[in-house]
C-alpha positions, 0 to 999 in steps of 0.5 A: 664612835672610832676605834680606841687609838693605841700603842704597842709595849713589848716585854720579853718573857717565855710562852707556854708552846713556843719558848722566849718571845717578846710579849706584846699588849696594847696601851691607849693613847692620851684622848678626850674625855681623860677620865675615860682615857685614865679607865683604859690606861688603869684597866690595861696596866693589869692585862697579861702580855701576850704572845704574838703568834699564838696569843696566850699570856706569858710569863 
């Protein structure tokens, strides 16, 4: 089975060791089967956005 396909939100917000930065996280893109695609889209809508260059949740 390949890899989810997905896109990339950005949100700027302050990292703990390096100050502002845009946050990123990963969203899935519509696929077969929906109710599998709606269960990543659910799940990632509760995920942190991350720093990029140390990965640690931001604020």
């Amino acid at each position: 089975m390949s890899a989810t396909k997905t896109t990339t939100r950005t949100k700027a917000g302050k990292c703990p060791d390096h100050g502002d930065v845009q946050g990123e996280k990963d969203f899935p893109v519509a696929s077969w089967p929906l109710l599998a695609y709606l269960g990543r889209r659910a799940s990632a809508q509760f995920k942190p956005y991350r720093c990029p260059q140390c990965g640690k949740a931001i604020t």
